[in-house]
N, C-alpha and C positions, 0 to 999 in steps of 0.2 A: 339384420344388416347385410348389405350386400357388401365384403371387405374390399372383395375385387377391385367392384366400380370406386369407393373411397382410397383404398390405396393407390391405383391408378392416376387417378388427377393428381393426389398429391406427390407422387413422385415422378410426374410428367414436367409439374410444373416447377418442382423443385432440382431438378436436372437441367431446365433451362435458366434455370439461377445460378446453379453452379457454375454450368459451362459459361455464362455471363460475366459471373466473376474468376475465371480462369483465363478467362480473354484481356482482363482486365478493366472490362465494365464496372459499372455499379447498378443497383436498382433504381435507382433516381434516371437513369439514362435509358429506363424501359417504361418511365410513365410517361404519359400525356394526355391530359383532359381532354385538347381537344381532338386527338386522334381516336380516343375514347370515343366521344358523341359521332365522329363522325361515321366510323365503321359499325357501331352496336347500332345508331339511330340509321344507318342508311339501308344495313340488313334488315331491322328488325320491320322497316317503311316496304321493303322488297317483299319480305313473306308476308307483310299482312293484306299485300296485292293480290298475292296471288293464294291466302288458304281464307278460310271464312277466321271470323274470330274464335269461333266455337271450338274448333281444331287445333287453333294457336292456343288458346288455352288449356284442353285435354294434352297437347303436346308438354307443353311447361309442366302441368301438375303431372305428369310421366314421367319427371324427372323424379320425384319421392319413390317411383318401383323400381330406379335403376340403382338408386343409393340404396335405400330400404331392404329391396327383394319382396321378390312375389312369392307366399308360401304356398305351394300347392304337395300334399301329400301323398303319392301316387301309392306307396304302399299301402298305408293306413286305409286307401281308397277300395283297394286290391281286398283288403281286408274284409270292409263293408260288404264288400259288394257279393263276397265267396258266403259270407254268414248270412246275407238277404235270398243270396241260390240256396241256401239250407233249406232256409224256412220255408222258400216258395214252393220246394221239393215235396216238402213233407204234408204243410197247412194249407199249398194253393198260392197263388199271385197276393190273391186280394187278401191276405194276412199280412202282407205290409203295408199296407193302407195309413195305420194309424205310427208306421216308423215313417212315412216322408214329414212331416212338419217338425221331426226333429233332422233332418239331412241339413245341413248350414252349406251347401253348396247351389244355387239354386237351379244349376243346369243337372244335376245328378237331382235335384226333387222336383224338375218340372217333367222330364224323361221319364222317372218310374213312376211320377202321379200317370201321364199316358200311358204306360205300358201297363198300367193297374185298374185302369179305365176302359182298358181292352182294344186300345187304338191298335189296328191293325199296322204289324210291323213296318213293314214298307212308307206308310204314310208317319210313322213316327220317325222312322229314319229319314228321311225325306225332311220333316219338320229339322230337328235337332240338326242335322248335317247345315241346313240353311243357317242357324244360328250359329255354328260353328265357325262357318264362311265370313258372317258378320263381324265376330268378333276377330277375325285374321285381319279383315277390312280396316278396322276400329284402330287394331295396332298398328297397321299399316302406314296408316294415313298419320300417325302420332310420328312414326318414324321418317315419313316422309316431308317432313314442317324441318327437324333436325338436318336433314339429310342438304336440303335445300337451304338452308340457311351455310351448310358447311360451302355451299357453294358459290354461296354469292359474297361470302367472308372476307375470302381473299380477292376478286376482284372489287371490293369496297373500300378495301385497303389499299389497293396498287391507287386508288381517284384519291385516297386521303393525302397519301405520298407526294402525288403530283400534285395537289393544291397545295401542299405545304412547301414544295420547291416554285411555285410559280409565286408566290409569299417570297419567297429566299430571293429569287432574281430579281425581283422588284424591289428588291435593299440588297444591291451591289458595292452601294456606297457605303456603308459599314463591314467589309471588310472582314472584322475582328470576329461579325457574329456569323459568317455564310456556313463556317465552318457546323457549328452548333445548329441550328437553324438544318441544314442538311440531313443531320442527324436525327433531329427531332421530327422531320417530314417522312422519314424510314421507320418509326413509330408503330405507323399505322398500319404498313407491311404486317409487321410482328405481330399487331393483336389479329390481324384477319387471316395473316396464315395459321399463326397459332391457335388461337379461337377456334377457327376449324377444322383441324386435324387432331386439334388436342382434347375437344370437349363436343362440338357439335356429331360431327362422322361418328367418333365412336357411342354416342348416346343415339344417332338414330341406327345405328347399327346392331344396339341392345333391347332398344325397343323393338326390335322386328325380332329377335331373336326370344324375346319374352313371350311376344305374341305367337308364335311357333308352338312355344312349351305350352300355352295355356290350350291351344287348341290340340293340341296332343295330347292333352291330359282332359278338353272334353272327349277326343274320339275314343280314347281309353272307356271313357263310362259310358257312352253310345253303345260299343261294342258290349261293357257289360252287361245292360240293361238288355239289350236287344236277347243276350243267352240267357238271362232270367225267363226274360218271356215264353223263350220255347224250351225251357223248361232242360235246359244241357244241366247233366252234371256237374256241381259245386267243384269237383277236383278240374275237370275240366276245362271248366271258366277259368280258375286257379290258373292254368296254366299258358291259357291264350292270352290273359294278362298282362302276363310276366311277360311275357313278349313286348310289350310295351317300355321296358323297363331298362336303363344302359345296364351292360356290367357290373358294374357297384353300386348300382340300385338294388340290382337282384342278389348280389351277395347278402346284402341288410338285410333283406326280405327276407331269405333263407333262414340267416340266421338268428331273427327275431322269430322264428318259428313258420313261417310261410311254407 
């Protein structure tokens, strides 16, 4: 679980309840169906304009890695990869042949299946850097569905606002209710600023930062596979690794015996 991203909303959202109730609001005075349909249905009409379906939906199901977390183990990786330079030291390349179909990563067992097959380095790097690219693409575009809907939020809210006051003027002769009625057409404001700043922006701003890690955690086994190949020493590799790793990644490392 990602606690971050969960604590995050809920104490975003729970903060504008307070200060709601400190103002002397209530919650009752921050619903509205129809401001509801009108800002979710009028954003959600705007991005499906402008992203294909396929995208809108990879977007949404992105939302399970930003609650969830993405588990990638760069050390345990770091691990693999120093005991695969052992072996290849000792037995040759082509004695790991029969450890890729157990590698569960399948960018770390598509890379040593090439590099074990004797593709020449360059065109394997060449290959695997393209797939890398792809997948920065893939995040990208997940975070950019977010990112665009943060923006079209609040100007969807400011059209809900104003149809809700052009409602309100055209029942002048009630009086009692323009006050209410005013209120309830500022509504719409709230869910499209807030929707967007409070939940849109920062989820397309995590999904690109996700996409970041994972492609950093392919070019990590790129780099290691590519020192298998030519054959660098185990301590070595060990070390150019670790390079990949923040500060208290690499403390863990160490101290788990790295």
């Amino acid at each position: 679980m990602d606690f971050a991203s969960i604590v995050g909303i809920f104490w975003g959202v729970a903060m504008l309840m307070v200060g709601n109730a400190l103002e002397g609001g209530s919650v009752k005075s921050m619903l509205g169906k129809s401001a509801f349909i009108i800002v979710i249905g009028g954003t959600s009409g705007a991005i499906l304009l402008q992203f294909s379906i396929k995208t809108v939906m990879a977007a949404v199901l992105g939302l399970k890695d930003v609650f969830l977390g993405v588990k990638l183990d760069s050390e345990e990786l770091i691990h693999q990869i120093v005991e695969f330079a052992r072996r290849a030291r000792r037995e040759g390349i082509l004695a790991l042949e029969k450890e890729i179909p157990n590698i569960q990563s399948p960018f770390f067992s598509k890379a040593l299946g090439m590099a074990v097959d004797g593709l020449e380095p360059k065109t394997l790097c060449e290959t695997m850097e393209t797939e890398i690219a792809s997948v920065e693409e893939e995040w990208k575009e997940k975070s950019e569905v977010w990112e665009a809907a943060g923006g079209y939020l609040p100007t969807v809210g400011i059209i809900g606002a104003v149809l809700g006051l052009i409602i309100v003027m055209g029942n002048l002769s009630d009086i009692e209710r323009v006050g209410e009625g005013i209120a309830s057409a500022f509504v719409a404001t709230i869910y499209g600023v807030g929707a967007a700043n409070m939940i849109c922006l920062p989820v397309g701003n995590k999904l690109k930062r996700i996409g970041k890690h994972i492609a950093r955690h392919h070019e990590m086994t790129l780099k290691g596979v590519l020192l298998i190949q030519e054959g660098i020493n185990h301590s070595i590799i060990e070390e150019q690794l670790k390079g990949y790793l923040d500060e208290k990644a690499r403390e863990k490392y160490v101290s788990a015996g790295g």
